[in-house]
C-alpha positions in Angstrom: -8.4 -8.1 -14.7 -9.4 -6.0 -11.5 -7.1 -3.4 -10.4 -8.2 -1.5 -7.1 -6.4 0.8 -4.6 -6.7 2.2 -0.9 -5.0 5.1 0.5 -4.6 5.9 4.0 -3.5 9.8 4.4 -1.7 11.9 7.5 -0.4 8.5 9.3 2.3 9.5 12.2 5.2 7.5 11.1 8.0 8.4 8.6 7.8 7.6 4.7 11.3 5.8 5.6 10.1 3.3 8.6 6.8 2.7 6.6 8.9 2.0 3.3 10.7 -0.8 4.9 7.4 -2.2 5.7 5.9 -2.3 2.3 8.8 -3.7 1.1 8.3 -7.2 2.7 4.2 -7.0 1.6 5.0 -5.7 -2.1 4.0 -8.7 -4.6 2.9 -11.2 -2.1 -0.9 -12.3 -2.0 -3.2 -10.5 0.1 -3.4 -13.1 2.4 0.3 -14.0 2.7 0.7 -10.4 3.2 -1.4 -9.9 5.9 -0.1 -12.5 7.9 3.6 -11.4 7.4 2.3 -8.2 8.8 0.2 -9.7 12.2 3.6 -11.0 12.8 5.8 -7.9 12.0 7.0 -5.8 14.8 7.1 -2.6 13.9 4.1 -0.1 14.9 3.1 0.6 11.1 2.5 -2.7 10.3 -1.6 -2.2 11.9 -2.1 0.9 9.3 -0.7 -1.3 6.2 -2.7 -4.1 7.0 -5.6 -2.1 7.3 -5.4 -0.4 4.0 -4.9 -3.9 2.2 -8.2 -5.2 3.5 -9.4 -1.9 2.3 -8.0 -2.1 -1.6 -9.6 -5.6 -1.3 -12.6 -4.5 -0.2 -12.7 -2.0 -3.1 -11.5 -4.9 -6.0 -15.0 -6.9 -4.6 -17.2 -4.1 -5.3 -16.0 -4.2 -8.7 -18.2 -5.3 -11.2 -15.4 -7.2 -13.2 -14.0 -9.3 -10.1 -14.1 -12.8 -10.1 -14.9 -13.7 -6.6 -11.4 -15.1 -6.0 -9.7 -13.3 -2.9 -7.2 -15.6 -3.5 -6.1 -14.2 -6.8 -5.7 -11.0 -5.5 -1.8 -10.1 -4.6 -0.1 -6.7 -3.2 1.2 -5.5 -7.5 2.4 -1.7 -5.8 2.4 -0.3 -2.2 4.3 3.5 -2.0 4.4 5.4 1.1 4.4 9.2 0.3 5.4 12.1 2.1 3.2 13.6 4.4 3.0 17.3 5.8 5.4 17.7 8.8 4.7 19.3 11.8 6.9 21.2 13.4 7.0 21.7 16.9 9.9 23.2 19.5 11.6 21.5 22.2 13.6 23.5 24.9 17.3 23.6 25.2 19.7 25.0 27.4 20.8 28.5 27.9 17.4 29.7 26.5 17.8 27.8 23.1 15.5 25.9 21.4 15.6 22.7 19.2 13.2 22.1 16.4 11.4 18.7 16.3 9.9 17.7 13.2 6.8 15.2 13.6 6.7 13.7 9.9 3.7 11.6 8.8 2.8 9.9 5.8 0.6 9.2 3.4 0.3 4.7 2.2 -1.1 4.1 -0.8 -1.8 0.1 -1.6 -2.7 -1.2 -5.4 -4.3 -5.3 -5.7 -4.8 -6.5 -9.1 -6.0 -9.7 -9.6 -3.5 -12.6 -11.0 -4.6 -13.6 -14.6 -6.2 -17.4 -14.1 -4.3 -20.2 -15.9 -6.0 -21.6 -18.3 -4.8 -25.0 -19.8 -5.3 -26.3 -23.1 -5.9 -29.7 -24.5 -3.8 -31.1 -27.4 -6.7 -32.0 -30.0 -4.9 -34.9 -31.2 -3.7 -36.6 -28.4 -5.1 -40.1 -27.6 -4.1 -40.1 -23.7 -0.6 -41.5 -24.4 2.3 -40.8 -23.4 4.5 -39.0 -26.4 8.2 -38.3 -26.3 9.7 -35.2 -27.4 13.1 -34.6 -28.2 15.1 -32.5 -26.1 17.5 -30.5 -27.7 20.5 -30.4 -24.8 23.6 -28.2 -25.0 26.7 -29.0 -26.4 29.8 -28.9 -24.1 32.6 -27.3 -26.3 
């Protein structure tokens, strides 16, 4: 099972507004996530998307991956705290207001979905069998 990561450091956006991103990408497949983010609205959504094609890139470098892009879905996405900077804004009467530009940094993890593997009954003869189902009693 391939597990890979990106990081994108120092982005100008808060950890709040990108959270609320993440959240809608966070255990969807890569690509279902990256179309829910060309349609998304908000400004952050570019920077997310680009980090996911980045931890993908990084999962096929991998000498363990499959070759399946398709297995590969969004298992955590984080978006830490940045440094702020601060900077001063006039006010009146000689004042001055501090304005705090926070950034953040995103931090994407893919694994890849374990593949389904089906077994075949040894005995079977390509009939049809019943089974009993055991249903519950209404008391």
């Amino acid at each position: 099972m391939v597990v890979a990561h990106a990081t994108a450091k120092y982005i100008r956006t808060s950890a709040q507004k990108a959270g609320l991103v993440l959240a809608l990408v966070r255990g969807k497949d890569v690509n279902r996530a990256l179309a829910a983010l060309q349609f998304s609205r908000k400004a952050v959504a570019r920077d997310i998307a680009k980090v996911i094609r980045s931890a993908v890139a990084n999962a096929q470098q991998q000498d363990a991956f499959g070759g399946d892009v398709e297995r590969l879905f969004v298992s955590k996405c984080f978006a830490g705290q940045g440094p702020s900077m601060k900077r001063v804004r006039p006010a009146p009467m000689g004042r001055a207001f501090r304005v705090v530009k926070r950034t953040v940094h995103l931090t994407v993890e893919v694994t890849e979905r374990p593949q389904v593997i089906q077994a075949i009954e040894a005995g079977s003869t390509g009939g049809t069998r019943k089974r009993a189902v055991k249903r519950p009693t209404s008391e």
